[in-house]
C-alpha positions as a printed Julia matrix, in Angstrom:
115×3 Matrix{Float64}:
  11.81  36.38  28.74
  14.55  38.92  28.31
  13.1   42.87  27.71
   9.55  41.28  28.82
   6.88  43.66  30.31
   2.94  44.31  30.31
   1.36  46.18  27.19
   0.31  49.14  28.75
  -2.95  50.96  27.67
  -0.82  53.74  25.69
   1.54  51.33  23.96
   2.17  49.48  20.56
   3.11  46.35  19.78
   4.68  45.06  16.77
   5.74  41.48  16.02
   7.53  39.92  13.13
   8.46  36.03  12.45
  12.19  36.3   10.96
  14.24  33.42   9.13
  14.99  32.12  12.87
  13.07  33.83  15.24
  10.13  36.3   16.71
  11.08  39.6   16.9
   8.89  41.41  19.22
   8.62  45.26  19.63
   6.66  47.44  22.31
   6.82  51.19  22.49
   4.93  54.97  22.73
   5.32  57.93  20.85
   5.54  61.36  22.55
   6.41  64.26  19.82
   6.05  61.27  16.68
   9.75  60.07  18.5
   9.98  56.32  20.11
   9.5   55.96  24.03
  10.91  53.15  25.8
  11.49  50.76  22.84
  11.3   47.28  23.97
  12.88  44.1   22.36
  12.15  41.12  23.25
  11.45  37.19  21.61
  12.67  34.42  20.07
  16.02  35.08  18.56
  19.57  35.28  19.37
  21.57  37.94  19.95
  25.47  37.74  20.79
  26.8   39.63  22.98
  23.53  39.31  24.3
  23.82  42.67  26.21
  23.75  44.18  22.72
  20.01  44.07  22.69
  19.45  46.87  25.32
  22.46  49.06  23.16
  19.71  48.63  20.43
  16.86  50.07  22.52
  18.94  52.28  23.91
  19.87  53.5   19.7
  16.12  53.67  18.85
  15.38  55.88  21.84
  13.78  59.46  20.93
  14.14  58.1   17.31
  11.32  59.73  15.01
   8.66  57.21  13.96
   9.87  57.26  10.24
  11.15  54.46   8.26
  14.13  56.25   6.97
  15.32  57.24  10.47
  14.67  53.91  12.11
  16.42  51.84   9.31
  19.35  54.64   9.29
  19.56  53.82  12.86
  19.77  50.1   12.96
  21.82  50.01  10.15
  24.2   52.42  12.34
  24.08  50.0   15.16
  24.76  46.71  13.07
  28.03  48.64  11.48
  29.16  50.22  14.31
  29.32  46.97  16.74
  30.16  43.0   16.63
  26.76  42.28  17.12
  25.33  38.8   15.18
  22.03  37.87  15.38
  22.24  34.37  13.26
  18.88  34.22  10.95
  17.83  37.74  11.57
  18.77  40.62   9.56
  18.47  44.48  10.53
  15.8   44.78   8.09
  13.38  42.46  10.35
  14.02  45.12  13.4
  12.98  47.86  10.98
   9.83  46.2   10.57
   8.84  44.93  13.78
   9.63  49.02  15.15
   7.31  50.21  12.53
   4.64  47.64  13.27
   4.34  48.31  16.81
   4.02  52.08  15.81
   1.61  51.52  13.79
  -0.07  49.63  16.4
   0.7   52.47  18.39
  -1.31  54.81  16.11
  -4.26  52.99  15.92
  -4.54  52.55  19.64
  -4.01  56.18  20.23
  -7.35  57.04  17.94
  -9.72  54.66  19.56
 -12.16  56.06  21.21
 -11.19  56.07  25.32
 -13.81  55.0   27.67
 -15.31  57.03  30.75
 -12.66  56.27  33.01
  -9.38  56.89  30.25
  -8.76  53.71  29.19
C-alpha cells in the first residue's frame, strides 16, 4: 500500500474511518514538532502524488490542533487536490490520533534492553 512502512518502537499511529475511506497516520515527535508523517489507507487522492506534498506540509509541524488544521487547510486551498468522501478535517484527526498514540507510547515504561 502506498506510504506503507513498519511501526517502529518510537512511533504513533493514528487511524480514522472517513465517509469513504481509512485514513491512516504514523509519525514521532522530536521538540513537540511531527517527524516523518506518514499517510497511508483506503482513500483516494487525485493527483495521487499530492499525498507525499501533504506529508511533506505537516513536516516539523508542532503537535497542536490549531497548527495542524491551519496547515491542511493551507494545503487543500493552495492545490487541486480532491479526495472524494474525505474532508481535511478527517486528516486533522487521524494526525492528532497518532500523536496521541505517540504520547502514550513515549511514557511507557521501556524494558531492559530500550524497547
Amino acid at each position: 500500500m502506498l506510504g506503507e512502512r513498519s511501526l517502529g518502537a518510537s512511533e504513533g499511529e493514528g487511524s480514522l474511518k472517513a465517509q469513504k475511506g481509512l485514513i491512516r497516520v504514523r509519525l514521532s515527535l522530536r521538540d513537540e514538532r511531527l517527524v516523518r508523517p506518514s499517510i497511508s489507507g483506503d482513500f483516494f487522492m487525485y493527483p495521487e502524488d499530492s499525498l507525499w506534498d501533504l506529508e511533506k506540509v505537516l513536516e516539523g509541524c508542532t503537535a497542536r490542533r490549531g497548527e495542524v488544521e491551519g496547515r491542511v487547510q493551507a494545503f487543500y486551498r493552495g492545490s487541486q487536490v480532491v479526495t472524494p468522501g474525505v474532508n481535511p478535517q478527517d486528516f486533522v484527526e487521524a494526525v492528532m490520533r497518532a500523536v496521541a498514540d505517540f504520547m502514550r507510547g513515549e511514557k511507557r515504561p521501556k524494558a531492559a534492553d530500550g524497547r
